[in-house]
C-alpha positions in Angstrom: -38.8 2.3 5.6 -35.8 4.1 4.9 -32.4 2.7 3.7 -28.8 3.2 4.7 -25.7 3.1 2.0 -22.4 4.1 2.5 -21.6 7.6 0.7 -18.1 9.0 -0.1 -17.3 12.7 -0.8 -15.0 12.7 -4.0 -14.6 16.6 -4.0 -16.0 20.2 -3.6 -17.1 22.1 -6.5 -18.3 25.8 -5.2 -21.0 25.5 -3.2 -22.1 21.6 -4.2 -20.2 18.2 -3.3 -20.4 15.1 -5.6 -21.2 12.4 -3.6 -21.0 8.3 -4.5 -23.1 5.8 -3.3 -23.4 2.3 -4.4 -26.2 3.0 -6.7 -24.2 6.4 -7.9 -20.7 6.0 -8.9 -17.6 8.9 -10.1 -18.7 8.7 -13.3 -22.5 10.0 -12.1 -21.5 11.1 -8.8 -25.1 12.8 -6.8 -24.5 16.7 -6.2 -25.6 17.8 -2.9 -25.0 21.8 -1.4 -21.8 21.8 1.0 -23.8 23.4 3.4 -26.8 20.7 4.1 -23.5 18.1 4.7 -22.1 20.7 7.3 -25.1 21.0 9.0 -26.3 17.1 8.7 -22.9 16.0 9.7 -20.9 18.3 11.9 -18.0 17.9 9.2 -16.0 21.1 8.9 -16.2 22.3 5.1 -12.4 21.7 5.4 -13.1 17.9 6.2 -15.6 17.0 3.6 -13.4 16.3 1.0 -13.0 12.7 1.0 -15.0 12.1 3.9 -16.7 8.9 4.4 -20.6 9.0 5.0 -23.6 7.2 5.3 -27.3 8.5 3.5 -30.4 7.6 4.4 -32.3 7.0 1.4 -36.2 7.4 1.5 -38.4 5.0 0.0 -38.9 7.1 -3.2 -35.2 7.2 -3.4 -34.6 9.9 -2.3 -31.4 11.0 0.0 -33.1 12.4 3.4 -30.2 12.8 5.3 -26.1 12.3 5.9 -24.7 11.0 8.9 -20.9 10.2 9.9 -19.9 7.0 8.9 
């Protein structure tokens, strides 16, 4: 059974984004390519920054996917 947490997009570094979640926080942020968010989300790169998400988290732990919030 998979989970859902609420993710937030502190910033874009090159071709990653650092991602929070409430098991993750700024100081450990999760690093996820730009371009699996685009394509998961529909998010412009332009609108990432900042952006409020939700990941599903498989039962392992890890993230399987990004949705909008």
């Amino acid at each position: 059974m998979s989970e859902r947490l609420e993710a937030h997009v502190l910033l874009l570094i090159g071709d990653q984004a650092e991602i929070t979640t409430p098991h993750r926080d700024h100081t450990d942020p999760e690093r996820v390519p730009v371009d699996r968010l685009v394509r998961e989300t529909g998010l412009a790169r332009e609108e990432l920054a900042g952006a409020d998400l939700v990941a599903v988290v498989s039962d392992d732990g890890r993230l399987e996917r990004f949705e909008r919030a």
